[in-house]
Each structure stands twice: as structure tokens, then as C-alpha cells.
C-alpha positions as CSV (number, residue, x, y, z in Angstrom):
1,X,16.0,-27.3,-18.3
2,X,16.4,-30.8,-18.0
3,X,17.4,-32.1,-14.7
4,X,15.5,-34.9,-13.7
5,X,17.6,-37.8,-13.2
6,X,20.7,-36.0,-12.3
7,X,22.6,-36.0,-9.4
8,X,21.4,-34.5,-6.1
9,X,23.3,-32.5,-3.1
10,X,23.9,-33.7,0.0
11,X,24.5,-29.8,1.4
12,X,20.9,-29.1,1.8
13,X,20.0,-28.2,5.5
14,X,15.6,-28.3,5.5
15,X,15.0,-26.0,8.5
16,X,11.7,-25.0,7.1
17,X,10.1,-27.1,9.9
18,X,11.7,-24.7,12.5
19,X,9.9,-21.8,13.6
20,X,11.8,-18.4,14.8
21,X,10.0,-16.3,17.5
22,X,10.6,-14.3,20.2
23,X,13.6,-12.0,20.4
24,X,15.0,-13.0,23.9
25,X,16.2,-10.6,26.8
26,X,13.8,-9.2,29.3
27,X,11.5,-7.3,27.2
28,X,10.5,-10.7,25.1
29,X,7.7,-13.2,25.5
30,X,4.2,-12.9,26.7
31,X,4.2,-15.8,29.6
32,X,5.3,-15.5,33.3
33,X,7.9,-12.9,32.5
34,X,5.0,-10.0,31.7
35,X,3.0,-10.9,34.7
36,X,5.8,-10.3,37.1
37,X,5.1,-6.4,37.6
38,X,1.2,-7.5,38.6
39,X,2.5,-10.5,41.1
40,X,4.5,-8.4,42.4
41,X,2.0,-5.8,43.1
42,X,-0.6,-8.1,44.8
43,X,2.2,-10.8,46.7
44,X,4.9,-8.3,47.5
45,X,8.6,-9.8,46.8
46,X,8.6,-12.9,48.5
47,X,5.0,-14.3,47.4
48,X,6.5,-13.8,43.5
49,X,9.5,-15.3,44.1
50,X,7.9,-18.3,45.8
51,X,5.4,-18.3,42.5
52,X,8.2,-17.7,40.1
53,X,10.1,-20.9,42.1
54,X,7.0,-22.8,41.6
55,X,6.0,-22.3,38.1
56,X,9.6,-22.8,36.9
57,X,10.3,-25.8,38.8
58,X,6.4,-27.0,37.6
59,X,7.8,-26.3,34.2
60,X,10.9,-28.0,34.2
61,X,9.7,-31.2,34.9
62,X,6.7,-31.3,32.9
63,X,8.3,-30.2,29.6
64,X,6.4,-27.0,29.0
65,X,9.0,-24.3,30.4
66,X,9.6,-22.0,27.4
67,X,5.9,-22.0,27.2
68,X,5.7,-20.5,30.8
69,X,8.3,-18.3,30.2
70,X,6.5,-17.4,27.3
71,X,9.6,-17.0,24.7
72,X,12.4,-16.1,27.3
73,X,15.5,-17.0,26.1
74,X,18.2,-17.2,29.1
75,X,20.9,-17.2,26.3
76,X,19.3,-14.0,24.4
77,X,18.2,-14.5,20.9
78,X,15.3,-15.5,18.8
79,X,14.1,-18.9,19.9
80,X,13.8,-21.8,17.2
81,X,11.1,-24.7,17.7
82,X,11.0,-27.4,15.4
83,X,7.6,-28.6,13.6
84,X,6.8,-31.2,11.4
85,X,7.3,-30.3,7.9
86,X,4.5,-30.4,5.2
87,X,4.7,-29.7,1.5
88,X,2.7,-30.2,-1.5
89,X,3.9,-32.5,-4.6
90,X,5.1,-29.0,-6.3
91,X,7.0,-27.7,-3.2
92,X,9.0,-31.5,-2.8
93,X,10.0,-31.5,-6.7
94,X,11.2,-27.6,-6.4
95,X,13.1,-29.5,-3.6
96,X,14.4,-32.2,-5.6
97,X,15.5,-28.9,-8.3
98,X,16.9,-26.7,-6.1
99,X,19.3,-30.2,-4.6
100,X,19.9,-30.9,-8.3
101,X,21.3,-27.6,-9.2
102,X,23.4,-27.1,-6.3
103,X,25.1,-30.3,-7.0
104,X,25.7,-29.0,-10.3
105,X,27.0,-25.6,-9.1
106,X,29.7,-28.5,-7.0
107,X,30.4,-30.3,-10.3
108,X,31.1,-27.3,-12.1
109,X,33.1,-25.1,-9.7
110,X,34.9,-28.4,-9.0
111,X,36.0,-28.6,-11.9
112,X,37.3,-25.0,-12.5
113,X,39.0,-24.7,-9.2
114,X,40.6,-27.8,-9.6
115,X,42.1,-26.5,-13.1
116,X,43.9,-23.2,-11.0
117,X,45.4,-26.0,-9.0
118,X,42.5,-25.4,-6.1
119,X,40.2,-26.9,-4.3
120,X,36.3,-26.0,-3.7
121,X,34.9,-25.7,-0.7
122,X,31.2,-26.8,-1.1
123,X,28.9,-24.3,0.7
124,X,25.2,-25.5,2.3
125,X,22.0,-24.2,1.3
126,X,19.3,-23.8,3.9
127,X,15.5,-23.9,2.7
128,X,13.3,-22.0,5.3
129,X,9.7,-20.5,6.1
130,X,9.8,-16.9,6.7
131,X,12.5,-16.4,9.1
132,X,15.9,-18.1,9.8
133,X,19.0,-17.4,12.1
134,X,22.2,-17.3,10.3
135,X,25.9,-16.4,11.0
136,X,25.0,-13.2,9.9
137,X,21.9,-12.7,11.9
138,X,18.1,-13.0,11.6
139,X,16.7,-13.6,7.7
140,X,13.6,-13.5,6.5
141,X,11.6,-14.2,3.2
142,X,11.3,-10.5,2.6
143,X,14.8,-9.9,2.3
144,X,15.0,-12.7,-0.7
145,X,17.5,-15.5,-1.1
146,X,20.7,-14.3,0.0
147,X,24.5,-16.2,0.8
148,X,26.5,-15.5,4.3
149,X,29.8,-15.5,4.5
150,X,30.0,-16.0,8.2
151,X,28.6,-19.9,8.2
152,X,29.3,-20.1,3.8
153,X,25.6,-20.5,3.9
154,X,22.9,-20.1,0.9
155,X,19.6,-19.5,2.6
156,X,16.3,-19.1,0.3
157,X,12.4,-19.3,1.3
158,X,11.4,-21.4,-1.7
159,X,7.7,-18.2,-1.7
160,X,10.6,-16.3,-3.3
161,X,10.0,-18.5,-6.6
162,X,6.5,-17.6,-6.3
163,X,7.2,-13.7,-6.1
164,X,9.9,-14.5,-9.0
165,X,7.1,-15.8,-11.1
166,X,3.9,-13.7,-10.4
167,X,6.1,-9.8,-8.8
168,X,8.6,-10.1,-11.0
169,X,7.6,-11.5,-14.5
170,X,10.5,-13.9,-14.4
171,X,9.2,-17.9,-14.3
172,X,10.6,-20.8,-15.7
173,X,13.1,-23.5,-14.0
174,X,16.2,-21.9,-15.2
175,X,14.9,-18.5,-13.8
176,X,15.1,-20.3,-10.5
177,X,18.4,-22.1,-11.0
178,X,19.8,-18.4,-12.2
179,X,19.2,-17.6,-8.4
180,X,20.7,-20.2,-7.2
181,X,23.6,-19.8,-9.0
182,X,24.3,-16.1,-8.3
183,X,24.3,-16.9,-4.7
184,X,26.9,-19.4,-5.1
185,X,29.0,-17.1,-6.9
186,X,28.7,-14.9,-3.9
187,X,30.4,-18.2,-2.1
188,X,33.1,-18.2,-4.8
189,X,34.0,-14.8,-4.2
190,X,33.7,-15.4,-0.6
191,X,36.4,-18.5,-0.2
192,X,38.5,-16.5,-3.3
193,X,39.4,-13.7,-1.0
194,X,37.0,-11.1,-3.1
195,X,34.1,-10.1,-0.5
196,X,36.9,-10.0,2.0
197,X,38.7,-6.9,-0.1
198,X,35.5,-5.4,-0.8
199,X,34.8,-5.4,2.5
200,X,37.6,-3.5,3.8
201,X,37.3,-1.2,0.8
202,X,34.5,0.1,1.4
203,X,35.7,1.3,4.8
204,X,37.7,3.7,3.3
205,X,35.8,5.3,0.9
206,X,32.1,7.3,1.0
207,X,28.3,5.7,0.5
208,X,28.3,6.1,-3.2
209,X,32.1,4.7,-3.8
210,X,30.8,1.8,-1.3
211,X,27.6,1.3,-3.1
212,X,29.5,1.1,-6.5
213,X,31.7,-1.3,-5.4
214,X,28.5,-3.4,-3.7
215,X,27.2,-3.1,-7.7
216,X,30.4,-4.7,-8.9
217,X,30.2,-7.6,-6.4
218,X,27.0,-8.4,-7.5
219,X,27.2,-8.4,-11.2
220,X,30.9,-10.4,-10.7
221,X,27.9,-12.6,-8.7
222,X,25.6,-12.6,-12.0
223,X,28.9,-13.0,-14.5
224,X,29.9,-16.2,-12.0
225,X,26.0,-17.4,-12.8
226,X,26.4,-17.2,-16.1
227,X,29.9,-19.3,-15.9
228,X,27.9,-22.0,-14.3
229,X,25.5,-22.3,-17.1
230,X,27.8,-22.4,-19.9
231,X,30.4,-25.2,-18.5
232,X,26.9,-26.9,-16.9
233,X,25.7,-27.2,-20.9
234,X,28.9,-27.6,-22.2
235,X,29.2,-30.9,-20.0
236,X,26.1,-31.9,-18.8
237,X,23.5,-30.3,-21.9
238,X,21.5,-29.3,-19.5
239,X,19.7,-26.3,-21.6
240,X,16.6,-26.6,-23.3
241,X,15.1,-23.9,-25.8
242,X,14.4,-20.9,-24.3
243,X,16.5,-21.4,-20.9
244,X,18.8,-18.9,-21.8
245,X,15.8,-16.0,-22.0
246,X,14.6,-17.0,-18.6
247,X,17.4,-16.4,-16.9
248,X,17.8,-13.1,-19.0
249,X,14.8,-12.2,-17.8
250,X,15.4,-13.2,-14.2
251,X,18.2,-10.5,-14.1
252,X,16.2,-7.8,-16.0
253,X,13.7,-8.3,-13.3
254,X,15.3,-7.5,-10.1
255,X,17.6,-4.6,-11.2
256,X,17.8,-1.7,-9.0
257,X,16.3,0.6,-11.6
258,X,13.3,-1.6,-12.2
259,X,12.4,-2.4,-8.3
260,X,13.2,1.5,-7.4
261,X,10.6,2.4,-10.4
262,X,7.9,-0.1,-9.1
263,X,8.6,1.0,-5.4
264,X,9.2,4.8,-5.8
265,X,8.4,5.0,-9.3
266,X,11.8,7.1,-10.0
267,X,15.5,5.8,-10.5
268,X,18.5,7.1,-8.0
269,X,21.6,5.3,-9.7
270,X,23.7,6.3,-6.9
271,X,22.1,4.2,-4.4
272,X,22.4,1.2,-6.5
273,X,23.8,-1.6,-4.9
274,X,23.3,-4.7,-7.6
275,X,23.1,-3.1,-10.7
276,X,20.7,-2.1,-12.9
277,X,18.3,-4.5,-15.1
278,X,20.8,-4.1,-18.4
279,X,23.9,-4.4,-16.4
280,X,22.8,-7.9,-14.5
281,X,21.7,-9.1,-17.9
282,X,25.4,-8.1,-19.9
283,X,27.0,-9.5,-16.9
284,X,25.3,-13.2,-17.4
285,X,25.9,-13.2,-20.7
286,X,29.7,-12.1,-20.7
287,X,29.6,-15.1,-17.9
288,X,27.8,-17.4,-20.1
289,X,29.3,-16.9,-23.6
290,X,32.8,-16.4,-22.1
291,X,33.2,-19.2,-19.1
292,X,36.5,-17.6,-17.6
293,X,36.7,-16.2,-14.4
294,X,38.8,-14.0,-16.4
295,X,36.4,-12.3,-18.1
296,X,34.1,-11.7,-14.8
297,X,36.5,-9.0,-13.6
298,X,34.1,-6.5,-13.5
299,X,36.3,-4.5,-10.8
300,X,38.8,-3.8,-13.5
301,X,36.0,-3.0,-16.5
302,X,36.1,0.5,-17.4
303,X,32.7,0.2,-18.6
304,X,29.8,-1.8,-16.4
């Protein structure tokens, strides 16, 4: 995929410096807060108390607090510290990738809004290290990339590329941009009004009809991918020989049917909620030989 060169986004948020721990409330930490029941046992109620005033007001003013309280949030939450961020030469040009393709993604869906008479609203990406707080709650790097509508956030832990590569079968650059692009598809149908219809859809109907319509959002997500690539190469040539087959293979690889075969080593289609392995790949390719939004209807397809 050539890239190198090309412009780079200014939406990307590096949090992968900040550490999530603890999840708040009484119950959390392993400071002061679990040695209160023994204090309490040997000083009575007013020796703790005077301890407790101590070791907080000790804490305060020498900067180590939270690490007396030992993770106690007085707000309730996981708590977030912030560490210097290191990275190899490979992990700052996936960086410099990852920037360049969402700025594409922003060129192209620019462009296409701006021809309905719209206007795109650019979304963030957030690189992080095994967990994250989002709008839509605590992420982590087992749950994969994924795109929240609360905050119209991306969030990925760039180990998912290694997992793409050596789990799934699936390397190559435009495998990674593939990902990239189907969660900014999930943005498009986010600030289009589609997730939002979903949404309440699925309220009405049972776990299957809701799971269906979960499979529909998603390929509309892989059709929206493939729209991305083919006005990308049609304006920028950004596809080299063999590009195309990545991302191909990229879809194959995380269908519902292949992952429930590797993890159960048998297929329920009715708790499919992205689609299977032949449907993600038909989608991207409708996307990418088609370029309408038109033709990503898959909510109206009588076939999937």
C-alpha cells in the first residue's frame, strides 16, 4: 500500500502512556483502605480515625495520596496514571500508518458527504495498552479495535495487528488499514442516523432478530471499508499488487463462523453478530467495486 509521504491526521489521541487500574468504590485498592478493619481492631475508633487523618493529610502534601489509598477513587471509576511512552522503530511507523490512513478515511468521506450536500464530522482514534476508558465504558485489547458512539471515538491496541497477523492468518498493511476503515464506517453510520435506528430496533424484536440486525450493521461497516478503498485508489492510487487480497483476507479471518470453529470448533449462525467469513468478504467487495453508499444497503438486501 503505498502511503509514505502522505498526509497525516491530527485526530489521533496516544493514551497508550496511561495506565488503567483499580476499579474505585470501597471494595478497590490494596493501601490504607484494606487495613482499616485491622486498625480498627487494635486502636478502637478514634485511634483510626486519628491515623486515617494523619496518613491522608501526610499524603496530600507529599504527592503520594492515591498511593496510600492504594487505588481509591473518591469519584468511583478505574483510575488512569500516565507514563512515559516507549515504542520500537516498528511500533512509531505503524503509528505514522495508522495517522496516514485515518486522514485518508477524512479525505475520502469528505468528499462523499460533501457531494449529498453534508458535512463530515471527523471522529478521533485512540491508540492504547491493554485497557482504556471510553464513553462507553472500560476497553481492553481482548475485545479488539472497536468505535463508540458515545465520544465518536476509534480506539485500537496496535497488539491487535500482531494477533491479525500470527491468530488470524491476515498480515499485510492494507489488512491493517481494512480495520481501520471498518471502524470508521461504524462512525459513518453513527453521525448518519443508522446505529441510532438499529438501536431502537432491536428493542422491539427477540435475540436472534437483534443479532441479525447487529450482522447487517457490521457488514454495512465492511461495505463502507470497501467504499474507502476504492475512491482512496481512484484519487490517491494508493493500491499496490496484492492489497486487495489482504484485506479479503482480513474479513475471511474474523467471521463469526471461522472464530466460533476455532473457539468451539462448531458454527451457531444464529448467534452471529458480524457475519460470517464469505459475507464480510462479499460485502467489501460490493463496497469496493461499487463506491456508493447506495449499494451498502445491506438492511434492504434480500440476500446477505
Amino acid at each position: 500500500m503505498r502511503w509514505r509521504g502522505s498526509r497525516q491526521s491530527s485526530n489521533i489521541e496516544d493514551r497508550r502512556g496511561m495506565r488503567v487500574s483499580g476499579m474505585g468504590g470501597l471494595g478497590g485498592g490494596n493501601g490504607l483502605l484494606r487495613l482499616l478493619p485491622l486498625a480498627f481492631r487494635f486502636l478502637g475508633f478514634k485511634g483510626t480515625l486519628l491515623a486515617v487523618i494523619g496518613l491522608v493529610g501526610y499524603g496530600y502534601f507529599t504527592g503520594n495520596l492515591n498511593n496510600i489509598l492504594g487505588g481509591f477513587n473518591l469519584q468511583s471509576g478505574p483510575i488512569t496514571t500516565q507514563q512515559p511512552v516507549k515504542q520500537s522503530a516498528a511500533e512509531k511507523e505503524l503509528v505514522q500508518f495508522i495517522s496516514v490512513v485515518l486522514a485518508d478515511t477524512e479525505d475520502t468521506w469528505h468528499a462523499l458527504f460533501n457531494a449529498q450536500g453534508k458535512q463530515y464530522q471527523e471522529p478521533k482514534l485512540v491508540l492504547f495498552r491493554k485497557a482504556v476508558k471510553s464513553g462507553c465504558g472500560l476497553g481492553s485489547a481482548q475485545m479488539g479495535p472497536f468505535y463508540c458512539s458515545a465520544d465518536n471515538k476509534v480506539y485500537i491496541d496496535l497488539s491487535f495487528y500482531d494477533d491479525l497477523k500470527n491468530r488470524y492468518g491476515a498480515p499485510g498493511d492494507f489488512a491493517q488499514a481494512y480495520v481501520i476503515a471498518h471502524e470508521i464506517g461504524h462512525h459513518v453510520q453513527t453521525i448518519s442516523g443508522i446505529s441510532s435506528k438499529v438501536h431502537h430496533a432491536k428493542k422491539s424484536v427477540g435475540k436472534v432478530e437483534a443479532n441479525q440486525l447487529s450482522v447487517k450493521q457490521e457488514l454495512q461497516a465492511d461495505c463502507y471499508a470497501g467504499i474507502w478503498a476504492h475512491h482512496a485508489n481512484r484519487s490517491r492510487q494508493i493500491l499496490e499488487s496484492g492489497d486487495i487480497e489482504e484485506g479479503l483476507t482480513a474479513a475471511s479471518a474474523i467471521g463469526d463462523d471461522r472464530l466460533q470453529k476455532q473457539a468451539q470448533g462448531y458454527v451457531t449462525p444464529d448467534s452471529f453478530t458480524h457475519g460470517s467469513s464469505a459475507q464480510r468478504v462479499k460485502w467489501f467487495k460490493i463496497g469496493f467495486e461499487q463506491g456508493t453508499l447506495k449499494a451498502c444497503d445491506t438492511f434492504s438486501a434480500k440476500s446477505l
